[in-house]
N, C-alpha and C positions, 0 to 999 in steps of 0.2 A: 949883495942886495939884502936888503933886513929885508925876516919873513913879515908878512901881512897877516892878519884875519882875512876869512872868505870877503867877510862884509866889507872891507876895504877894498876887494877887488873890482876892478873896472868892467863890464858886460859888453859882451861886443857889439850891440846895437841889434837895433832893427834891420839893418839895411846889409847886417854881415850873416854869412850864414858859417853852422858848423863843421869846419875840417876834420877828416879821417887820423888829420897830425897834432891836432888840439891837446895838450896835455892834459893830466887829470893827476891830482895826489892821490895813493896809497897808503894804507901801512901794513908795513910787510913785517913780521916774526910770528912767536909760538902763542900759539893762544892764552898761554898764562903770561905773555909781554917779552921782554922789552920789544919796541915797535920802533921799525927806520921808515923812514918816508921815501918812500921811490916813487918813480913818474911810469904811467903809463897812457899810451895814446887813447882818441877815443875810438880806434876801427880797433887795438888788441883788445879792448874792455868787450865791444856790440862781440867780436870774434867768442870772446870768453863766456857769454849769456850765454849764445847760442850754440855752442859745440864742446865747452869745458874744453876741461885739461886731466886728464886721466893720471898724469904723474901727481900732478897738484890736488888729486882728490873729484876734479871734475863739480862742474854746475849745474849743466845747461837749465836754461829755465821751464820750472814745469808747469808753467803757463804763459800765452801773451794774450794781451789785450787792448783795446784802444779804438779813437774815434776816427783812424787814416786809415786810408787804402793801406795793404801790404806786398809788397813786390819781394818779387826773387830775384837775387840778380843772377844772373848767369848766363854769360855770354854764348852758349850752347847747350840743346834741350835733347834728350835723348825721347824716341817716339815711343816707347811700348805699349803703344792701343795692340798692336795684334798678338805679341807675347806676353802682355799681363794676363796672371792668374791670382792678384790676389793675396800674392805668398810673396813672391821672389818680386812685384811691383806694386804699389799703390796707387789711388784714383784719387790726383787733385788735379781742379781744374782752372790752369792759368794762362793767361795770352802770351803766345810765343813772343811777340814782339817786344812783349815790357815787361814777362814775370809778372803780371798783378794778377793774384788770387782771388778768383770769381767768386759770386754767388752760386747757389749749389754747389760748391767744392764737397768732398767728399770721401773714405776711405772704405771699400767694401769689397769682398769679394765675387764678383759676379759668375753667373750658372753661366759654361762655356761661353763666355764670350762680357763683352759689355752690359751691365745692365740697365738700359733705359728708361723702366718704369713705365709710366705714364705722359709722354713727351708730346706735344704739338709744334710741327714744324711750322718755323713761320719761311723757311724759303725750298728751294728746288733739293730733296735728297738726293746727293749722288752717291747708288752704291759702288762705284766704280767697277762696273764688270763682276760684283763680287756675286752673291746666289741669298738668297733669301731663303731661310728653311723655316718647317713646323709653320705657316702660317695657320691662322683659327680658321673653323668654317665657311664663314665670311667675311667677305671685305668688302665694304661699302664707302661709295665713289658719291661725291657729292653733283649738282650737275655740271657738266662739262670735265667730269673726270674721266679717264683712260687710262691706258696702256701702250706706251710706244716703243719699239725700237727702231737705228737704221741699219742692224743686222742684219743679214742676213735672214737672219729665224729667229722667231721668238715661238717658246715649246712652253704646253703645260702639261707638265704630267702626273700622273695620278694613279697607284693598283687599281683601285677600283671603277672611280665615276668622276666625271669633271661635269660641273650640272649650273646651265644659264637659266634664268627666272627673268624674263623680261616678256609682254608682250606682242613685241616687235624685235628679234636678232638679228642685224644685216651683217653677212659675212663680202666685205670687198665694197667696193665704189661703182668702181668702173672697169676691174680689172676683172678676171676668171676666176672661181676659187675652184680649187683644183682639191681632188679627195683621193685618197693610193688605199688601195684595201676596201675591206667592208663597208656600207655603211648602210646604220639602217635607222631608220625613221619611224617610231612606233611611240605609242604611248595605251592605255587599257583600254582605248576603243578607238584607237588611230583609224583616220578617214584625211590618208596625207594628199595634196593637190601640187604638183609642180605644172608651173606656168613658164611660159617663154615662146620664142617666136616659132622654136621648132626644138625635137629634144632626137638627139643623132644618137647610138647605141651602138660605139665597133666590138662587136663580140658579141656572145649568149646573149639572148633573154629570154628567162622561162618562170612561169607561172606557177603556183602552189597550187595541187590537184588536190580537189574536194570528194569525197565520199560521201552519198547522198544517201540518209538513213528512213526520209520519204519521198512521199512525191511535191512537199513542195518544195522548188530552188528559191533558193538566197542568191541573187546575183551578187552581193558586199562579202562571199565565202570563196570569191575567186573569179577567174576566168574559164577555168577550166575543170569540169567536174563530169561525175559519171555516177550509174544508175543500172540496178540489173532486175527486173520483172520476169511476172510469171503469169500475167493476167493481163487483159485489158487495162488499159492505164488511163488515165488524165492526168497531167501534171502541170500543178498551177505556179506561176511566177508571182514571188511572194511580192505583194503590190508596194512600191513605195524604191526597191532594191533595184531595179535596170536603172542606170545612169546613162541621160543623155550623150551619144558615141560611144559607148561600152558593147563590148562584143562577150559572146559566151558559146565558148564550144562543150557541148554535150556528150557524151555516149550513152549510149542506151542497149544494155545485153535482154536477150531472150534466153531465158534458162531453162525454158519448157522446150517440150520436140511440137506444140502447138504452136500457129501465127498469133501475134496479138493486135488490136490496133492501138492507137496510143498519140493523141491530141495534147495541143498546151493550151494556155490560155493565163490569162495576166489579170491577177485578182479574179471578180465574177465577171471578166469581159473576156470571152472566147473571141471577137471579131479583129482587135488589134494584131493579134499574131498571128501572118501569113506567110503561106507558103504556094508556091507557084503552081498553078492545076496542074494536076495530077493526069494523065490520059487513061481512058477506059482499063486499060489492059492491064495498071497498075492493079492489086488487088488488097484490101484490108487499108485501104484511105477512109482518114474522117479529117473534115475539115482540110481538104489536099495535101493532111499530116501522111505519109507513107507506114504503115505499120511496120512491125519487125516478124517477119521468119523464123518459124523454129530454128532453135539452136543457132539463131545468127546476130549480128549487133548493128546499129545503125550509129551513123556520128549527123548530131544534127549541131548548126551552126546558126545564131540568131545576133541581128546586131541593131538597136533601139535607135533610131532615128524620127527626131518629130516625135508626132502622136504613133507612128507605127511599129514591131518588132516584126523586122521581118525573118525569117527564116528558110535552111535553106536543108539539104540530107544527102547524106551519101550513104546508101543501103549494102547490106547483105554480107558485111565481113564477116571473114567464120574467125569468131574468138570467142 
């Protein structure tokens, strides 16, 4: 067949598309000439853009560009999300299904692990069992945001402090919440209330004892507190501090080898706090308060009901 010019050649149409087997002229010799015309297909020429030929001097092209998608083909993807560093893998990012080379594609090395930047999910992250570390101080939940597992447990821990800021915390529904160890309820002028139909206690409970440095009690410094005189006493309940159903046990030491007497009274109202008559024979009563015996202690007990603090004494301990 006599050769043609290009421009004699026929175009395969609209309606054909380009084969992998489509020939293509060359000219093959030394750069100073003479030149043979050999054939090459069009899948060894795209082969040769893209990977050279290292005997032949090598190509590959040191850039692409253009107005189409770009696909990979490759019939099998190998996963290295968990063993890339960066070094020994790179970060592109293409659809398993079809190789097409996304937007945000990219090459970088990321600080242990992936680097996501600044990312907004648009659907459900699943970290598959994996652990979240180094979160920042806060994490803020839009409304109807949470925290769920169906584990078994879900743990948060912390050396220090794990610390909720809400005005309302509910722990549980409807179920019990169960607490193993310490716990303690306080804040720098905690005044804590637990409510419920009844609160059952199997084991200890005991009170933080107070040391009274005058005569007047703070009922909000405990339940249980004590006191030691040398004189005639009054001691007033500092007004405002008995809480309706609050009990308070006293002591009261005589450190003298004198009796003393010694009455209470809530704020300037000596009448609210009573004690049960006294008979004759008792000796050193004011107000059917029983005094204290040299060198002896008295345990008085008072419990705020209504308008009244009533009170009650058990005399003459030697302590």
């Amino acid at each position: 067949m006599a050769n043609k010019k290009i421009s004699q050649l026929v175009g395969i149409g609209t309606s054909s598309t380009v084969s992998g087997t489509f020939l293509l002229p060359v000219g093959v010799g030394p750069t100073a000439g003479q030149y043979t015309t050999n054939k090459i297909t069009v899948s060894e020429l795209a082969s040769y853009l893209f990977t050279g030929d290292s005997v032949g001097g090598g190509y590959p092209a040191p850039a692409l560009s253009g107005q189409s998608n770009v696909y990979f083909n490759n019939p099998s993807w190998e996963d290295t999300t968990a063993a890339a560093d960066g070094s020994n893998y790179a970060y592109v990012m293409v659809k398993v299904n079809n190789g097409l080379l996304t937007t945000g594609s990219g090459i970088g090395k990321p600080v242990g692990g992936d680097n996501l930047g600044n990312h907004t999910a648009t659907q459900t992250l699943n970290i598959q069992n994996n652990i979240i570390e180094n979160v920042g101080e806060i994490i803020n939940f839009n409304d109807g945001g949470n925290i769920n597992s169906t584990s078994s447990l879900l743990s948060f821990e912390h050396p220090t402090k794990i610390q909720f800021d809400a005005p309302t915390i509910q722990l549980g529904v409807s179920d019990n919440v169960t607490v193993n160890g310490s716990f303690s309820a306080r804040s720098a002028d905690f005044a804590g209330t637990i409510t419920g139909d009844a609160l059952e206690v199997q084991g200890a409970s005991y009170h933080n004892v107070t040391a009274l440095t005058s005569n007047v009690i703070d009922w909000s410094n405990g339940n249980i507190q004590y006191r030691t005189i040398s004189s005639n006493t009054v001691m007033e309940f500092d007004a405002g501090t008995p809480q309706q159903g609050q009990t308070l046990t006293l002591y009261v030491k005589n450190s003298d080898t004198n009796p003393y007497t010694i009455y209470f009274k809530s704020g300037a109202n000596t009448g609210n706090v009573l004690f049960p008559p006294m008979p004759e024979s008792v000796k050193h009563v004011v107000n059917s308060t029983p005094g204290i015996s040299g060198g002896k202690t008295n345990v008085y007990t008072f419990v705020n009901i209504h308008t009244g603090i009533f009170g009650s004494s058990v005399t003459g301990y030697n302590y």
